[in-house]
C-alpha positions, -999 to +999 in steps of 0.1 A: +000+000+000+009+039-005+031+060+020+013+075+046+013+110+024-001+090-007-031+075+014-040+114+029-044+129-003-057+165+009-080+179+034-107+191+023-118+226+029-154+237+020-186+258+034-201+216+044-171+203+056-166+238+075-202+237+089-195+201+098-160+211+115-182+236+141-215+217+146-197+179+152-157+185+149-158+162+117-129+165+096-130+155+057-101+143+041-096+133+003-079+095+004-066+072-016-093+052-037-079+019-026-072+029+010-095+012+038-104+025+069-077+007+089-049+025+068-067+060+068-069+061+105-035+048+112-019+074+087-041+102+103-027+092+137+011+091+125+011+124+107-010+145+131-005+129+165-038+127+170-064+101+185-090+090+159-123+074+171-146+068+137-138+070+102-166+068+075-158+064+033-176+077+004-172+076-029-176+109-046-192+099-080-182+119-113-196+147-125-206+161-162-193+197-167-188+219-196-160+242-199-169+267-231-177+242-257-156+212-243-179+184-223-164+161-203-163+146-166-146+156-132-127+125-122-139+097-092-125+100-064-127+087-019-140+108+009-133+101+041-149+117+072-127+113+104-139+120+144-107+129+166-113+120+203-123+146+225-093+177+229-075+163+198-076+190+169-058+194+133-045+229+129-055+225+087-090+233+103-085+258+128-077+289+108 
């Protein structure tokens, strides 16, 4: 399987996930698309130090879009949605 850097892809950063942050301290990550729960929340816990109590996947289906003339598809790709223990925090999130 991928380094730990390959199976976090990116954190993802928008208005939901942000809204999500404040009401339930979720964090959304983008993963690898072969990566399983196990290997998410092991990597999260080596590269942020922190404690992670319930990870749930999704994959995030294409899309059509249309770019001037050009049509064509945004590309599949894996969600994950990752609870820290209580007092644990990413500092992605906080600003």
């Amino acid at each position: 399987m991928p380094a730990l850097h390959q199976i976090v892809v990116r954190p993802v950063v928008t208005e939901k996930s942000s809204a999500a942050y404040q009401a339930r301290r979720e964090y959304a990550f983008e993963v690898h698309p072969e990566a399983n729960k196990y290997q998410i929340r092991d990597a999260l816990q080596k590269l942020f130090g922190v404690t992670v109590t319930d990870v749930r996947t999704m994959q995030v289906r294409r899309h059509s879009v249309t770019r001037g003339r050009t049509r064509g598809t945004t590309a599949r790709w894996k969600k994950a949605i990752v609870t820290l223990k209580d007092g644990d925090s990413i500092a992605v999130f906080e600003g």
